[in-house]
The first five atom37 places (N, CA, C, CB, O) and aatype in JSON, in Angstrom:
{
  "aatype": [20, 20, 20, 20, 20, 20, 20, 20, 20, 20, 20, 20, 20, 20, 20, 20, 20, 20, 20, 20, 20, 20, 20, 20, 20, 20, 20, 20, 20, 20, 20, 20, 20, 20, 20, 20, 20, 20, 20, 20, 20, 20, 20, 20, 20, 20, 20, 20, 20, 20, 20, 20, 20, 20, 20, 20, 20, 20, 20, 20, 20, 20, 20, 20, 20],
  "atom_mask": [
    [1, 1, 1, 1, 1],
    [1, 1, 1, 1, 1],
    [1, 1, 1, 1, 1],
    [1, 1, 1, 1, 1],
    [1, 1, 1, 1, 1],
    [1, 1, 1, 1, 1],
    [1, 1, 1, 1, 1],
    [1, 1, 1, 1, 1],
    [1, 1, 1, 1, 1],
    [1, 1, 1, 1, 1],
    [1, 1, 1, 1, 1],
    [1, 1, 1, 1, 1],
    [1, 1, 1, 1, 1],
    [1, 1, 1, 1, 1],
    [1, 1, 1, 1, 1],
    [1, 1, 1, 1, 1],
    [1, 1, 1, 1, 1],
    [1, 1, 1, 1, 1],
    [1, 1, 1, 1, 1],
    [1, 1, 1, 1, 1],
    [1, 1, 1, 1, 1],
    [1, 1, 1, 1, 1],
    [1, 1, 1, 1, 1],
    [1, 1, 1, 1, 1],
    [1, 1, 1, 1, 1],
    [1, 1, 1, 1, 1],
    [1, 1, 1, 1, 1],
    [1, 1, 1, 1, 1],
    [1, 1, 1, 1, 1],
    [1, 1, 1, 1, 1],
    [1, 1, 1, 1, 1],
    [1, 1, 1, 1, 1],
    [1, 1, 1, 1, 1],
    [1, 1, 1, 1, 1],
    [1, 1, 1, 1, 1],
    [1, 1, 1, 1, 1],
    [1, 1, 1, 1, 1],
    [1, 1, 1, 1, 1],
    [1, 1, 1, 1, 1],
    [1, 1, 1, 1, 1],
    [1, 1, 1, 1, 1],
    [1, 1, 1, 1, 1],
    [1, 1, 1, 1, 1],
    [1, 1, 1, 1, 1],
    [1, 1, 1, 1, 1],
    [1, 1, 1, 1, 1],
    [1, 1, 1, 1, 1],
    [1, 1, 1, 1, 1],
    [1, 1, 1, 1, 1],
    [1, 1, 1, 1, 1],
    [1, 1, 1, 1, 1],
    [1, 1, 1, 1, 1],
    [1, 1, 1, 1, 1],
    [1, 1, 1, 1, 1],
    [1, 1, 1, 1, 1],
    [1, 1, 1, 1, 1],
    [1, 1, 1, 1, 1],
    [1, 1, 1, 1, 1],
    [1, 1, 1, 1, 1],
    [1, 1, 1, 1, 1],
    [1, 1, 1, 1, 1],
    [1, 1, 1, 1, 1],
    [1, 1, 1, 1, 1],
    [1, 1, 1, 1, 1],
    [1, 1, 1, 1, 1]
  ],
  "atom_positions": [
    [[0.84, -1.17, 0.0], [0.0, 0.0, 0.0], [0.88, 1.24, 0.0], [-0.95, -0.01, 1.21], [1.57, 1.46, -1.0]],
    [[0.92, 2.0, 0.97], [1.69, 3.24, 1.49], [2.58, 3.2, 2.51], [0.89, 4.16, 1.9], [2.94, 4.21, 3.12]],
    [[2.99, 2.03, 2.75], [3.89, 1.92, 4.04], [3.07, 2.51, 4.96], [5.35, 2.63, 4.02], [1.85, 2.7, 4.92]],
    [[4.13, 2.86, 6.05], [3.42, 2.75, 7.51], [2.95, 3.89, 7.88], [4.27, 2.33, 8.64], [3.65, 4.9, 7.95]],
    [[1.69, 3.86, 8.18], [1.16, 5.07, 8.52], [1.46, 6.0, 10.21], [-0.31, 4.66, 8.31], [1.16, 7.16, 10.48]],
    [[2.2, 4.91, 11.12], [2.58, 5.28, 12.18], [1.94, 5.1, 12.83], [2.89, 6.11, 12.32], [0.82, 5.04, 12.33]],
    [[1.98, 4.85, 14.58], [0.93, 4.55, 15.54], [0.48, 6.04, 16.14], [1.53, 3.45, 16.75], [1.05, 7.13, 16.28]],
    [[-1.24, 5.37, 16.51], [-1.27, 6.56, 16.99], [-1.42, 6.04, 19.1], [-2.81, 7.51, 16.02], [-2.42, 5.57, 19.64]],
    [[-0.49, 6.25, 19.56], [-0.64, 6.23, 20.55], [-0.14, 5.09, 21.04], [-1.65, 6.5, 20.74], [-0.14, 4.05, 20.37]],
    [[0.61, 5.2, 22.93], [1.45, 3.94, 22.75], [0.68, 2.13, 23.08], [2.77, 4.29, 23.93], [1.2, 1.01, 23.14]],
    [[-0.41, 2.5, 23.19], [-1.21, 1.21, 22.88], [-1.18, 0.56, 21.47], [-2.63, 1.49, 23.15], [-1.67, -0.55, 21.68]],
    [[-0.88, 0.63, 20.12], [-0.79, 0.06, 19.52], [0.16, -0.36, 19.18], [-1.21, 0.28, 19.07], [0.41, -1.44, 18.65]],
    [[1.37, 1.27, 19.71], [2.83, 0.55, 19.23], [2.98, -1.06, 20.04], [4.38, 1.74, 19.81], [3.33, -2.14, 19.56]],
    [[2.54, -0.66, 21.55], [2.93, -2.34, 22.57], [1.83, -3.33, 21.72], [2.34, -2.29, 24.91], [1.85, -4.33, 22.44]],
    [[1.04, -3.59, 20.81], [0.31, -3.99, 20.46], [1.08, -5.19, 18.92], [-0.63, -2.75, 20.39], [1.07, -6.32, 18.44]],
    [[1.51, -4.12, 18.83], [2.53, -4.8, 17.53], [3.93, -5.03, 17.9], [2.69, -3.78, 16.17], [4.56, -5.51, 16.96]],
    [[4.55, -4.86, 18.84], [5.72, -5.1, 19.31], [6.13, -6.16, 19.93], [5.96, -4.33, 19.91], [5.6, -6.35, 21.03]],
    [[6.92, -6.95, 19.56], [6.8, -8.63, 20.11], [7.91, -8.55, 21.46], [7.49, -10.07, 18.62], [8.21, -9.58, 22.07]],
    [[8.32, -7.55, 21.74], [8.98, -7.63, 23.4], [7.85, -7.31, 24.11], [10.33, -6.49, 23.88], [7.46, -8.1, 24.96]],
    [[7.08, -5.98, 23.85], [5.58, -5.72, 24.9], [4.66, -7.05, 24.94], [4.41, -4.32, 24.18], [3.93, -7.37, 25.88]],
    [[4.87, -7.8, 23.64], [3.56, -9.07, 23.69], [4.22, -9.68, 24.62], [3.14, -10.19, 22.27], [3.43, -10.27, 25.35]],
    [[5.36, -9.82, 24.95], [5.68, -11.3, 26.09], [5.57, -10.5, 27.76], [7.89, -12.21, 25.78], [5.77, -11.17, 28.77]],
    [[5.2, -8.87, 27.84], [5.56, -8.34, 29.23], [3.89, -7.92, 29.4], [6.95, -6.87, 29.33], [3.5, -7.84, 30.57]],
    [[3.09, -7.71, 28.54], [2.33, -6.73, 28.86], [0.97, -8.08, 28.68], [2.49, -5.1, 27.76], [1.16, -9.1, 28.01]],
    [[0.05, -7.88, 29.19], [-1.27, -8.9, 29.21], [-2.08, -8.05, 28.94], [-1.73, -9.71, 30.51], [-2.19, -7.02, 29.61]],
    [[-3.19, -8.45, 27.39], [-4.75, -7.62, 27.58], [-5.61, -8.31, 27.73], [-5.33, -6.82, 26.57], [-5.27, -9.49, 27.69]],
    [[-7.01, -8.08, 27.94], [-8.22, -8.38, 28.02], [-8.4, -9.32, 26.73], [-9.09, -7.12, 28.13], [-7.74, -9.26, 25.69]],
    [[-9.16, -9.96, 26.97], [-9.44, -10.82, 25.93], [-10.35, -10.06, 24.72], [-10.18, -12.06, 26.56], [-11.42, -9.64, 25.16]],
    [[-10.11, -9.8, 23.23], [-10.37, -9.47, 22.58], [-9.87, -7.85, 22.32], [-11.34, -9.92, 22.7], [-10.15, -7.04, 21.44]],
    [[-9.21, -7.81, 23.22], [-8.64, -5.94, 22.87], [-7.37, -5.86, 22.17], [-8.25, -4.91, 24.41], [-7.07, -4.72, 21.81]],
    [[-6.44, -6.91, 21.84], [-5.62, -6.93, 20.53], [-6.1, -6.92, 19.59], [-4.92, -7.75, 20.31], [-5.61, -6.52, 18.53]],
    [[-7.48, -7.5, 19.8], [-7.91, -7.62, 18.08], [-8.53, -6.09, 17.66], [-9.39, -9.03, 17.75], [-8.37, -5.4, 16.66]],
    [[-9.3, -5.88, 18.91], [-9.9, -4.5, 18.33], [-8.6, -3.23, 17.99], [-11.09, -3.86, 19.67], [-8.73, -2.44, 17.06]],
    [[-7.72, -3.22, 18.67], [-6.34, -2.75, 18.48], [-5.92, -2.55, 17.22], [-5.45, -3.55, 19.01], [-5.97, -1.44, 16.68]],
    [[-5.38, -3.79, 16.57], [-5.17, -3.94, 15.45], [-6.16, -3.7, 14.28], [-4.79, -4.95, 15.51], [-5.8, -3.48, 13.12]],
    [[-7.65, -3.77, 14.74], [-8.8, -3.58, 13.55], [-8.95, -2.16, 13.41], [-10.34, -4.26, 13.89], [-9.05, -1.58, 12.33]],
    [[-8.95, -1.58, 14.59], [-8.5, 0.19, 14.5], [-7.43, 0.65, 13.92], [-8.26, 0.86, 15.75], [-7.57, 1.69, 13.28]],
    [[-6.06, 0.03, 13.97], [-5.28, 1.09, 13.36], [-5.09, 0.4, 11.8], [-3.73, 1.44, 14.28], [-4.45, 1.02, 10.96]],
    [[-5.82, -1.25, 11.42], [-5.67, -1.44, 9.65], [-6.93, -0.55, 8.94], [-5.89, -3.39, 9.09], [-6.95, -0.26, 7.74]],
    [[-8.06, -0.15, 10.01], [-8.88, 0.63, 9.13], [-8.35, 1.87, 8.87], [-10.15, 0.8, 9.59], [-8.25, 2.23, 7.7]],
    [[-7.96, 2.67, 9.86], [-7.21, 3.97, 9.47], [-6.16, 3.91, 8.33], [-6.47, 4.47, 10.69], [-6.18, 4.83, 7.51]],
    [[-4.98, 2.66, 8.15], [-4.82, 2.55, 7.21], [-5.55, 2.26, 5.72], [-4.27, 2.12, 7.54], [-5.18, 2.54, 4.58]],
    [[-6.45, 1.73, 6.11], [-7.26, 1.57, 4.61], [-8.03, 2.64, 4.02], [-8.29, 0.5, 4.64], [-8.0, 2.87, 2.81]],
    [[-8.75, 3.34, 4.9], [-9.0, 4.6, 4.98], [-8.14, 5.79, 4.63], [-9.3, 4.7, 6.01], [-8.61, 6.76, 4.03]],
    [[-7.04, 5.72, 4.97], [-5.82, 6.63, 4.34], [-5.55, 6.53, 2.68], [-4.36, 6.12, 5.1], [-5.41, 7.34, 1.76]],
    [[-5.54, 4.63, 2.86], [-4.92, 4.62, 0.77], [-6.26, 4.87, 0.56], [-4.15, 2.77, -0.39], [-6.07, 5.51, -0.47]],
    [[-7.96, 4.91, 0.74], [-8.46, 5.19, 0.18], [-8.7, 6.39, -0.93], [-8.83, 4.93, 0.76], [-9.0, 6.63, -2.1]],
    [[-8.22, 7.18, 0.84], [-8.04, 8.41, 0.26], [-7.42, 9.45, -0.4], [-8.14, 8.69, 0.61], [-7.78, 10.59, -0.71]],
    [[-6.12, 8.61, -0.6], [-5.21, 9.06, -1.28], [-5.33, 8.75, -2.92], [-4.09, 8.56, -0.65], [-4.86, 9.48, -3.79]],
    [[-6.1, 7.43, -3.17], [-6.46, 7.21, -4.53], [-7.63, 8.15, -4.67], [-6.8, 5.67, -4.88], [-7.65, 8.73, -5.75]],
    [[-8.62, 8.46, -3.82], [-9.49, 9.4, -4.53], [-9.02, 10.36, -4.91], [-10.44, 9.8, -3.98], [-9.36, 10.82, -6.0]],
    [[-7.76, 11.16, -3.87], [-7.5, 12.31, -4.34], [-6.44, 12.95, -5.26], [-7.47, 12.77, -3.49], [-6.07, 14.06, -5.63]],
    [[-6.05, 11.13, -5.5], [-5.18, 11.91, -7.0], [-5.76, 11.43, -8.25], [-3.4, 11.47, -7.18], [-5.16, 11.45, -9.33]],
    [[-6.75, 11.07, -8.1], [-8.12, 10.33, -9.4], [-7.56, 9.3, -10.03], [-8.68, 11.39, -10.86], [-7.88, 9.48, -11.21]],
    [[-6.81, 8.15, -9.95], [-6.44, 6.86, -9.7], [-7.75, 6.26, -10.27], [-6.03, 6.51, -8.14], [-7.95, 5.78, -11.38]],
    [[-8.43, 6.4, -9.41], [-9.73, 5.7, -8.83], [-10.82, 5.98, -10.57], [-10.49, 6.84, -6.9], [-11.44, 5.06, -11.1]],
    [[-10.76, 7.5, -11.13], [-11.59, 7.29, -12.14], [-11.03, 6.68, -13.67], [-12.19, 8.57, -12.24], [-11.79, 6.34, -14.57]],
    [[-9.37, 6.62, -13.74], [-9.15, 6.39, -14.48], [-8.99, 5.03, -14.69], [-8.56, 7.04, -14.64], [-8.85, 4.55, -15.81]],
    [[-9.0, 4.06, -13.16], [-8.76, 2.47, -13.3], [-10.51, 1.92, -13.96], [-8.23, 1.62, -11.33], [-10.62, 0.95, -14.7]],
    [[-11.96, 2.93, -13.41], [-12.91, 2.53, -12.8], [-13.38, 2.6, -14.22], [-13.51, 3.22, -11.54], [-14.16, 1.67, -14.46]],
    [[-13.16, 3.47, -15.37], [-13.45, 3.48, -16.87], [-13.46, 2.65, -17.79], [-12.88, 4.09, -17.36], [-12.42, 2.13, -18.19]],
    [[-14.85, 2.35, -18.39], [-15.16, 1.64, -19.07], [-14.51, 1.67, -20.2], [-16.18, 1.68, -19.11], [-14.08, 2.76, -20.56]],
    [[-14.19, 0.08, -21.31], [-13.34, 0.43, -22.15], [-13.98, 1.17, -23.35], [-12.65, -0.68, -22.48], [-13.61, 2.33, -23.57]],
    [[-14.82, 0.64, -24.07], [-16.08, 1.8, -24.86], [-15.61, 2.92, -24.71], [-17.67, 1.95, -24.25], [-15.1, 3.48, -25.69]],
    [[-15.64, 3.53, -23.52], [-15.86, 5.19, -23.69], [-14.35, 6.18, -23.92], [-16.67, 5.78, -22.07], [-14.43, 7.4, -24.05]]
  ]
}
């Protein structure tokens, strides 16, 4: 995609960091929501970066026209 969009905050960095995974313990199911928060912000980012350099209308064009 765009490489790394950076964490926001130090809960995700310990989230993805495999020395915090062996020191730090969460709740059951809060890595996942962790990680589902910061891949949507990424997906959300390339979204928006293809809309806004119009990517998006020139892949989305029919061959006809």
């Amino acid at each position: 995609m765009m490489g790394s969009r950076g964490y926001k905050g130090g809960e995700e960095c310990d989230a993805f960091s495999r020395g915090s995974r062996r020191i730090l313990f969460w709740q059951r199911g809060a890595l996942r929501t962790i990680k589902r928060r910061y891949w949507k912000r990424t997906r959300k980012a390339a979204h928006n970066e293809v809309v806004r350099t119009g990517i998006a209308a020139i892949v989305c064009e029919p061959e006809g026209m």
